[in-house]
py3Dmol code that shows the C-alpha trace and the ligand (Angstrom):
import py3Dmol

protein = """\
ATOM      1  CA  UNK A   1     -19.116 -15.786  -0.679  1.00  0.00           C
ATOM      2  CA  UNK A   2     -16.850 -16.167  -3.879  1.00  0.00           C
ATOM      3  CA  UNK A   3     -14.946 -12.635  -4.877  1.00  0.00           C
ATOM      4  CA  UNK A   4     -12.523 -11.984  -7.014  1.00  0.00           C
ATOM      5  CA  UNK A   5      -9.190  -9.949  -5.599  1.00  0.00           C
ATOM      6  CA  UNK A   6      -6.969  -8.098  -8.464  1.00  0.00           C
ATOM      7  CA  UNK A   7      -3.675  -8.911  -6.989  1.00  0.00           C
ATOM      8  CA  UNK A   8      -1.365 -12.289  -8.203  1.00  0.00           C
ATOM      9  CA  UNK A   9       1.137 -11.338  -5.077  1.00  0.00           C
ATOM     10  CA  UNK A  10       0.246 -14.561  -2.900  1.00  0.00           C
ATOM     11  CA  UNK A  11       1.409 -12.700   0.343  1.00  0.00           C
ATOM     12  CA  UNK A  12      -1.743 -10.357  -0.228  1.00  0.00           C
ATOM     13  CA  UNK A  13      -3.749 -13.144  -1.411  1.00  0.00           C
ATOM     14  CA  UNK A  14      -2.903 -14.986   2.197  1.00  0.00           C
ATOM     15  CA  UNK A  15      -3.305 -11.452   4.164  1.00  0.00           C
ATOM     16  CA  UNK A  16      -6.641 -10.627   2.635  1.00  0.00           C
ATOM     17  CA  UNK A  17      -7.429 -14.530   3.257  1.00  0.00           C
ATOM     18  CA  UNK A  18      -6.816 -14.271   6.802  1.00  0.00           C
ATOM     19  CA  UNK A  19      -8.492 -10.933   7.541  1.00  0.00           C
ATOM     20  CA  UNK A  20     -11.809 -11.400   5.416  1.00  0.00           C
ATOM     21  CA  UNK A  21     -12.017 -15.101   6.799  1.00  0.00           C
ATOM     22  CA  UNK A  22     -14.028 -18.493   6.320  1.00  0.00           C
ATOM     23  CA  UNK A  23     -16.826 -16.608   5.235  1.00  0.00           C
ATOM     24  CA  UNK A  24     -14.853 -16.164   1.654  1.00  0.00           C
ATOM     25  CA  UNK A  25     -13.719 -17.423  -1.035  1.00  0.00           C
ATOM     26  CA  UNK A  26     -10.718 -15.546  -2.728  1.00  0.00           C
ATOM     27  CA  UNK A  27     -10.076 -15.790  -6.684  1.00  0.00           C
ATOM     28  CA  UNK A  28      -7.656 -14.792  -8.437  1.00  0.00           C
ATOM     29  CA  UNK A  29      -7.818 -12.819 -11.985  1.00  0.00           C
ATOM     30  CA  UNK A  30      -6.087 -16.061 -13.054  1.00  0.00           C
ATOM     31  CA  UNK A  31      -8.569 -18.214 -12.271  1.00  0.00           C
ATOM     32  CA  UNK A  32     -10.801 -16.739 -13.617  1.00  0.00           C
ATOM     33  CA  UNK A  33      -9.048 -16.526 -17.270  1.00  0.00           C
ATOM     34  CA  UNK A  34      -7.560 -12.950 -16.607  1.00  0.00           C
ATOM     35  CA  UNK A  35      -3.805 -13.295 -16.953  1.00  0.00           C
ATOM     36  CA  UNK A  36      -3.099  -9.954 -18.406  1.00  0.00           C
ATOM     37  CA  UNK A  37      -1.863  -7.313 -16.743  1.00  0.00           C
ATOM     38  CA  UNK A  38      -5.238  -5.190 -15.194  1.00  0.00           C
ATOM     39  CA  UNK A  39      -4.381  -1.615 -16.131  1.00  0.00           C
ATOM     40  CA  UNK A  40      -3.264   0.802 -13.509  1.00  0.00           C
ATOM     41  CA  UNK A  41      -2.619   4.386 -15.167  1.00  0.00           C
ATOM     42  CA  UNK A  42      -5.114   6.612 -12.645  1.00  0.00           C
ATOM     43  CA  UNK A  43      -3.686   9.888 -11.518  1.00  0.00           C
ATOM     44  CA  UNK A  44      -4.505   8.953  -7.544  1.00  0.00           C
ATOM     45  CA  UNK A  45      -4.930   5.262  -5.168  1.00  0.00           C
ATOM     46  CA  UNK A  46      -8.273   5.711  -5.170  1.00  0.00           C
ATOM     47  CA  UNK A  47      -8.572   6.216  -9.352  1.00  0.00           C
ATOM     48  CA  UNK A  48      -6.331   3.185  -9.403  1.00  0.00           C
ATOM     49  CA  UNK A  49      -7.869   1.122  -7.011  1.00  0.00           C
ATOM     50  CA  UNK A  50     -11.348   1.403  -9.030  1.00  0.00           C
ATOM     51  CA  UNK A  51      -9.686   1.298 -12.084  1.00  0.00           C
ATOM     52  CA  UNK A  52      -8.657  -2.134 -11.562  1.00  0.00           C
ATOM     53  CA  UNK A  53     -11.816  -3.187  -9.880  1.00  0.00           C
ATOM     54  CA  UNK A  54     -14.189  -1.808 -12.961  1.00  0.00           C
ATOM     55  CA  UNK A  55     -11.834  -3.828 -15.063  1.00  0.00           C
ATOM     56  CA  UNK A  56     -12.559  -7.120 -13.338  1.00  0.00           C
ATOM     57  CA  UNK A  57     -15.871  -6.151 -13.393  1.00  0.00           C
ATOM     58  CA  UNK A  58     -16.404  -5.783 -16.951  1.00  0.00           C
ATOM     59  CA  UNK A  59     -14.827  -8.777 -17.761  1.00  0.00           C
ATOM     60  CA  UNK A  60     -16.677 -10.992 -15.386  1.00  0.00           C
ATOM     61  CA  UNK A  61     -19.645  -9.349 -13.572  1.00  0.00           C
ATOM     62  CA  UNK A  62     -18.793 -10.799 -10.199  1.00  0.00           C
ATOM     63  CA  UNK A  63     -18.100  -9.660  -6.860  1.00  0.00           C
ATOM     64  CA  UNK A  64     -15.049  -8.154  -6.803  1.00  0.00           C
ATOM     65  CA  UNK A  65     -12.248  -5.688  -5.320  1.00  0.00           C
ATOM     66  CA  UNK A  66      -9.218  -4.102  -5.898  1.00  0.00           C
ATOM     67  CA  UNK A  67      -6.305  -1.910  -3.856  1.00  0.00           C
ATOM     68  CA  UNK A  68      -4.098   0.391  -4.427  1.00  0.00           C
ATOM     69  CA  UNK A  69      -1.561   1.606  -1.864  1.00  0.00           C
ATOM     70  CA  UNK A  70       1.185   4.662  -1.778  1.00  0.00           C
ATOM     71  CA  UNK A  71       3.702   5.521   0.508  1.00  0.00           C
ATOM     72  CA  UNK A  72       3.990   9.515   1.366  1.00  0.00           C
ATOM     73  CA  UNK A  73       6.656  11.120   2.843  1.00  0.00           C
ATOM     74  CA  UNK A  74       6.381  14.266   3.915  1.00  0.00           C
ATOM     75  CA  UNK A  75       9.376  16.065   3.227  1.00  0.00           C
ATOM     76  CA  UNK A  76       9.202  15.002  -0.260  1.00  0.00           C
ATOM     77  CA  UNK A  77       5.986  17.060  -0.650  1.00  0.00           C
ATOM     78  CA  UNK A  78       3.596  13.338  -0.596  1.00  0.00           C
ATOM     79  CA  UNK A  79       6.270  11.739  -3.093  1.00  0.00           C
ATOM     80  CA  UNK A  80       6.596   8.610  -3.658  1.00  0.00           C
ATOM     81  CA  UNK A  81       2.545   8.341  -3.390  1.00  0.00           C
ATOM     82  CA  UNK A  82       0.813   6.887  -6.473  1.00  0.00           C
ATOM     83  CA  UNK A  83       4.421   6.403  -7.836  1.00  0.00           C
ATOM     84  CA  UNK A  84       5.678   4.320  -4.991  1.00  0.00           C
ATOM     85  CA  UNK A  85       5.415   0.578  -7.061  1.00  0.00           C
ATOM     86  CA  UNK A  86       7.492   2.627  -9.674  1.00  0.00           C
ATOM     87  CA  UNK A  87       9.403   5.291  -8.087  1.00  0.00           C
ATOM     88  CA  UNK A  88      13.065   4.567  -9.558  1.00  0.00           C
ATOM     89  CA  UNK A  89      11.994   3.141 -12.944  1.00  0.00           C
ATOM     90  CA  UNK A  90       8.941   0.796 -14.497  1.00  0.00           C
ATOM     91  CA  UNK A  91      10.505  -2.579 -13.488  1.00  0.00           C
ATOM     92  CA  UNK A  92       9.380  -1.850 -10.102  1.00  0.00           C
ATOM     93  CA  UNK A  93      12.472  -2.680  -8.377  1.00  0.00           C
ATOM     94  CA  UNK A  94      11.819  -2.595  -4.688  1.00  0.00           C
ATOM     95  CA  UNK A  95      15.720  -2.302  -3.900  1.00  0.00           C
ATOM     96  CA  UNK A  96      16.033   0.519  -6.243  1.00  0.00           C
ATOM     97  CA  UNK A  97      12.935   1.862  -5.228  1.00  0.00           C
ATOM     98  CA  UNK A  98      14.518   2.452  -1.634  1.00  0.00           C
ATOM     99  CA  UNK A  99      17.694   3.955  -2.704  1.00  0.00           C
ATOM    100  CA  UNK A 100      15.822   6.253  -4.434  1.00  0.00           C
ATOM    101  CA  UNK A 101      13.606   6.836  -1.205  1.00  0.00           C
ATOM    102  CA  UNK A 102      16.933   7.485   1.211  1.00  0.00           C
ATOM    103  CA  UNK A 103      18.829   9.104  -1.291  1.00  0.00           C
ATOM    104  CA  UNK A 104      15.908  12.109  -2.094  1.00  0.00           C
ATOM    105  CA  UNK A 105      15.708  12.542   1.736  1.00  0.00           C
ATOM    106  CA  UNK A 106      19.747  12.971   1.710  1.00  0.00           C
ATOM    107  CA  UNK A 107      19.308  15.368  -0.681  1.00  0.00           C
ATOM    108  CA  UNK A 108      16.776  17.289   1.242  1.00  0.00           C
ATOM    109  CA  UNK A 109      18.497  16.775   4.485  1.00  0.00           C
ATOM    110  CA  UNK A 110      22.047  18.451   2.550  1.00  0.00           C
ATOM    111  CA  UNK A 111      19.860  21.451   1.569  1.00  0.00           C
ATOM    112  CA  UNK A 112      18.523  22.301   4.542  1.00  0.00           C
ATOM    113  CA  UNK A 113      22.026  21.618   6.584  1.00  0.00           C
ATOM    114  CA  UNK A 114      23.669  23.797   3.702  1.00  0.00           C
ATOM    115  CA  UNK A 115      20.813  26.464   4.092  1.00  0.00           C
ATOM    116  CA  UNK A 116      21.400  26.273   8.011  1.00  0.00           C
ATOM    117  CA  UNK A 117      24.785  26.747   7.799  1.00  0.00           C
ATOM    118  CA  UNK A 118      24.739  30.413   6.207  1.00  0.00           C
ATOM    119  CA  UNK A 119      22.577  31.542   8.180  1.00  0.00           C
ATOM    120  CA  UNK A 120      18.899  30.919   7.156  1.00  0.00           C
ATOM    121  CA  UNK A 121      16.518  29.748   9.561  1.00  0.00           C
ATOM    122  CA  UNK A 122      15.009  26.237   9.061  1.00  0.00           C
ATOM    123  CA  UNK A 123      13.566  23.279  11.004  1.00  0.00           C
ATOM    124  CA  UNK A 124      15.052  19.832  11.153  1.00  0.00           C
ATOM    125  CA  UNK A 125      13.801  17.727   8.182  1.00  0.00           C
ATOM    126  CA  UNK A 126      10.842  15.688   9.430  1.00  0.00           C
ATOM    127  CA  UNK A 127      11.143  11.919   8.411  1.00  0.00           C
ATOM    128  CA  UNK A 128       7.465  11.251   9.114  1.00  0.00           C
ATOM    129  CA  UNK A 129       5.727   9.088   6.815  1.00  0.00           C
ATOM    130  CA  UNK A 130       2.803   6.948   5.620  1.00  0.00           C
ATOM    131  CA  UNK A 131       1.315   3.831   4.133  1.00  0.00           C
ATOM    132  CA  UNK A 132      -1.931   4.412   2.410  1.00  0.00           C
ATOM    133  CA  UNK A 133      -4.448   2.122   1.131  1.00  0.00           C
ATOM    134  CA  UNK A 134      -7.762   2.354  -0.931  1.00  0.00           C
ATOM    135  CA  UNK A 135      -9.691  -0.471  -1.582  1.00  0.00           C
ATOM    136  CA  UNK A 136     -12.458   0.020  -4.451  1.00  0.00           C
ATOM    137  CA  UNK A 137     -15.371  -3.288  -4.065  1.00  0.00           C
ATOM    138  CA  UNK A 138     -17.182  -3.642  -6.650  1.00  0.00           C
ATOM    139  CA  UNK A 139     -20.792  -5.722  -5.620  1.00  0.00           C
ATOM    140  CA  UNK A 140     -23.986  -5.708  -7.910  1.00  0.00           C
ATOM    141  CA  UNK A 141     -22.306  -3.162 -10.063  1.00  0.00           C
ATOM    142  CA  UNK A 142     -22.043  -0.615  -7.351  1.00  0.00           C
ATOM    143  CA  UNK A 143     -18.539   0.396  -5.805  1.00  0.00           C
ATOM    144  CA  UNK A 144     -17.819   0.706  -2.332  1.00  0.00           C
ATOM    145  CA  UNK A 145     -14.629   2.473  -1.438  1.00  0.00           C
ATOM    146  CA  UNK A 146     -12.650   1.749   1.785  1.00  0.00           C
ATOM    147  CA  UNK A 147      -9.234   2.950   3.447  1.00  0.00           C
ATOM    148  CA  UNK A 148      -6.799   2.636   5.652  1.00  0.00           C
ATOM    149  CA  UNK A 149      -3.651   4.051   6.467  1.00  0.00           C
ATOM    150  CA  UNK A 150      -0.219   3.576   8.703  1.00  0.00           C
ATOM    151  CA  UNK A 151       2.095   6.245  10.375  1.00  0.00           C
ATOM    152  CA  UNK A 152       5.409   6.025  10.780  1.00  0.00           C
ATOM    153  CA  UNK A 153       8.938   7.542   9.670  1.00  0.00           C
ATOM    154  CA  UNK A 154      11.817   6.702   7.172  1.00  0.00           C
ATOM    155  CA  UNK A 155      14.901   4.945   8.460  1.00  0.00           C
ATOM    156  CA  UNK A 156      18.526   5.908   7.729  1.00  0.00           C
ATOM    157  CA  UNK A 157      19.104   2.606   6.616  1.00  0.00           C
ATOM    158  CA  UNK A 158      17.799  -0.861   5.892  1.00  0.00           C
ATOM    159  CA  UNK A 159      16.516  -3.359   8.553  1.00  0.00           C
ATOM    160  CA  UNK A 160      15.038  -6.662   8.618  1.00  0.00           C
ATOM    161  CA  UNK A 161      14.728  -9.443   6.264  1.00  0.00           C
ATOM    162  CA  UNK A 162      10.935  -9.773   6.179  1.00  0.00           C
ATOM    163  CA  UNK A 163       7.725  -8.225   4.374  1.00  0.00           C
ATOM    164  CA  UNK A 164       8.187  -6.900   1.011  1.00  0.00           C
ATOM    165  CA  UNK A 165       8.156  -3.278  -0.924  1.00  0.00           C
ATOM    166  CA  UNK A 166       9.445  -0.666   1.270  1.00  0.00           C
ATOM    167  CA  UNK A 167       9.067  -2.168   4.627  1.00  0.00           C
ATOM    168  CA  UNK A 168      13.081  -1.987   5.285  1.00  0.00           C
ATOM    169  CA  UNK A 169      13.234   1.328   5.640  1.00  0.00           C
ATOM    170  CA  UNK A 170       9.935   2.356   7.501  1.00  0.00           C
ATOM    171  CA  UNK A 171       9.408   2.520  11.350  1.00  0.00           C
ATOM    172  CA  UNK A 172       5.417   2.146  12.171  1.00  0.00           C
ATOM    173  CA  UNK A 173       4.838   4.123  15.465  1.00  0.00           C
ATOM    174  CA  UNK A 174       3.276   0.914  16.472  1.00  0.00           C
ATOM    175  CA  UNK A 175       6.981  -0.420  16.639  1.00  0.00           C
ATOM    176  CA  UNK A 176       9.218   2.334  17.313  1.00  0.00           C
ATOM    177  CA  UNK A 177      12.807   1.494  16.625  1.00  0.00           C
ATOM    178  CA  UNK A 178      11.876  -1.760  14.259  1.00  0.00           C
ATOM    179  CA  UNK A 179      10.910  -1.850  10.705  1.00  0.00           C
ATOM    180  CA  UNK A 180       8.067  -3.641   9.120  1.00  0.00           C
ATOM    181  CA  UNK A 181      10.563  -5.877   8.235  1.00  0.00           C
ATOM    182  CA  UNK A 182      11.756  -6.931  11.412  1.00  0.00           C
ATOM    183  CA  UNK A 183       8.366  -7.935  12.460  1.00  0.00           C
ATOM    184  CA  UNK A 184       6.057 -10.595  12.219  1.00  0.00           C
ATOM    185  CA  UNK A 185       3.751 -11.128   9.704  1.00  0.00           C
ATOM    186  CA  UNK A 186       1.225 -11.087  11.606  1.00  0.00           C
ATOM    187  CA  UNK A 187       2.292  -8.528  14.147  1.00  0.00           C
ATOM    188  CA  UNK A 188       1.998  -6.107  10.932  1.00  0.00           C
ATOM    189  CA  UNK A 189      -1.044  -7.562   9.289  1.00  0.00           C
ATOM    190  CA  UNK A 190      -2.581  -6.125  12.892  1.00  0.00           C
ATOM    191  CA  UNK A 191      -1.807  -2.732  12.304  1.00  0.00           C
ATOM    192  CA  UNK A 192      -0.842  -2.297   8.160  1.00  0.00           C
ATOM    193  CA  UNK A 193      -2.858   0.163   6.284  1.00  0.00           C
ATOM    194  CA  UNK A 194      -4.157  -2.849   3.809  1.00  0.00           C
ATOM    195  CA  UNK A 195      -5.096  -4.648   6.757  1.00  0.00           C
ATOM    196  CA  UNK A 196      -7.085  -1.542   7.985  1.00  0.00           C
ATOM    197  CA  UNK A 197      -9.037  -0.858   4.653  1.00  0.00           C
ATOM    198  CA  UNK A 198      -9.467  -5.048   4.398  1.00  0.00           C
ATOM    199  CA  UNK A 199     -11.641  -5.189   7.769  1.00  0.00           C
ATOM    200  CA  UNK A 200     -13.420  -2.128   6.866  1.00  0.00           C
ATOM    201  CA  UNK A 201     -14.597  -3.883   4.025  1.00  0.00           C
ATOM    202  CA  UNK A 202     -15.087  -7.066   5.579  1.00  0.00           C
ATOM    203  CA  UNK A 203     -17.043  -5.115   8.208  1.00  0.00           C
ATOM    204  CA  UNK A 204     -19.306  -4.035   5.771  1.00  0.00           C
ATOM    205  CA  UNK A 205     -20.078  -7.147   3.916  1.00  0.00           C
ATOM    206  CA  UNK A 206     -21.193  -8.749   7.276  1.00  0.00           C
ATOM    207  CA  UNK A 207     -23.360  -5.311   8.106  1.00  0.00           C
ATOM    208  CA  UNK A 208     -25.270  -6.253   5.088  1.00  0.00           C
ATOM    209  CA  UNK A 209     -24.621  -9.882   5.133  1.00  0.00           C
ATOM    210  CA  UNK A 210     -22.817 -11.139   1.996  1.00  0.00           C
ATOM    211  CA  UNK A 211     -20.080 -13.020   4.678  1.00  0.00           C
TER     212      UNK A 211
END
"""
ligand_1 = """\
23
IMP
P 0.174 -1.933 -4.429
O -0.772 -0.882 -4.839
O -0.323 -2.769 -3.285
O 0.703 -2.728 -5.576
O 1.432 -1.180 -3.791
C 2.227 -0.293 -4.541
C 3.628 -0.334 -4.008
O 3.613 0.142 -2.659
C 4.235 -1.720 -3.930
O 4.891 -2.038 -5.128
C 5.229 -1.579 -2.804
O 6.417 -1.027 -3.280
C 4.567 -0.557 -1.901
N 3.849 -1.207 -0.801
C 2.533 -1.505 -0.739
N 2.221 -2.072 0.431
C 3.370 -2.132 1.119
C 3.690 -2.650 2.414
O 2.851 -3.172 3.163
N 4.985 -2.554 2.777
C 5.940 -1.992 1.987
N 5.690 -1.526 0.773
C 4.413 -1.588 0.347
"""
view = py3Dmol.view(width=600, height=400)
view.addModel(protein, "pdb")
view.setStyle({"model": 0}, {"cartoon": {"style": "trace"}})
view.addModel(ligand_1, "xyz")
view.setStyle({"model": 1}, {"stick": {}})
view.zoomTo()
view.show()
């Protein structure tokens, strides 16, 4: 089966590859003459994820899906969520992106030391933290939404040399006391919230037989 994915990022292109299998064939907006930018301006993953699937849609009436991912942190209220791609500025600087993320959890760390230390009662600033993903297919005109998500916790600092985004700085229970970046590609693929929300939907084209 021939379906279009909304992403240009090749290490997503190979990850969806490998989950959905030989039953597919993965295209690229490029390939199929979309080389703008598919608009993203929804107010949550899941308005952003079939935002960008709708927009392939329209343009080519074919099979087709989209995803849109956020990270959450807890004691930043959910922050970065939809914001993560852009947290410290539109240029989507990843490194930036996870000073940003260590710094704001300084901050709120410094707060609730300082608040501590005259006297007020509070609780130790949680670090816990997760990936979500929602994945909007589009098939026939009809949309199909799947998810998947991965716990974990924020680092101090920076670890590992693989993955991409964020992955530095976040510990997946899975792996306590490595980041996704000091893993293997496909020791994360096994467990990653994209990877989740991929064989959900892969599940579901086999149930009805489109693999
Ligand atoms: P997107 O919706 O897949 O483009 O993801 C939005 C942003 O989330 C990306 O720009 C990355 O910063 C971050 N992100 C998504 N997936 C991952 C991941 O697997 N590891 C680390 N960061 C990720």
């Amino acid at each position: 089966m021939k379906i279009v994915f909304a992403t240009g990022n090749k290490g997503k292109l190979r990850e969806a590859s490998e989950i959905l299998g030989d039953g597919f064939e993965l295209v690229t907006p490029a390939e199929m003459g979309i080389t703008e930018d598919i608009p993203e301006t929804g107010n949550t993953l899941t308005a952003n994820s079939r935002q960008k699937a709708e927009y392939l849609w329209d343009r080519c009436h074919c099979s087709c899906f989209a995803d849109d991912t956020g990270l959450e942190v807890d004691a930043l209220g959910g922050a970065p969520g939809v914001n993560t791609a852009r947290y410290a500025g539109e240029d989507k600087d990843f490194n930036r992106n996870m000073d940003k993320l260590l710094h704001e959890l300084s901050v709120v760390e410094s707060e609730s030391g300082m608040a501590s230390s005259l006297g007020v009662h509070t609780r130790p600033v949680s670090r816990r933290a997760r990936f979500r993903s929602v994945v909007t297919l589009i098939i026939d005109g009809q949309k199909h939404y799947f998810e998947g998500s991965l716990e974990g916790e924020i680092s101090r600092e920076r670890s590992g040399n693989g993955g991409f985004g964020y992955d530095p700085v976040f510990i997946a229970d899975e792996f306590p006391g490595k980041t996704l970046a000091d893993i293997s590609e496909e020791e994360k693929n096994a467990i990653s919230h994209r990877g989740k929300a991929l064989r959900a939907m892969a599940e579901y084209l086999r149930s009805v037989d489109m693999a």
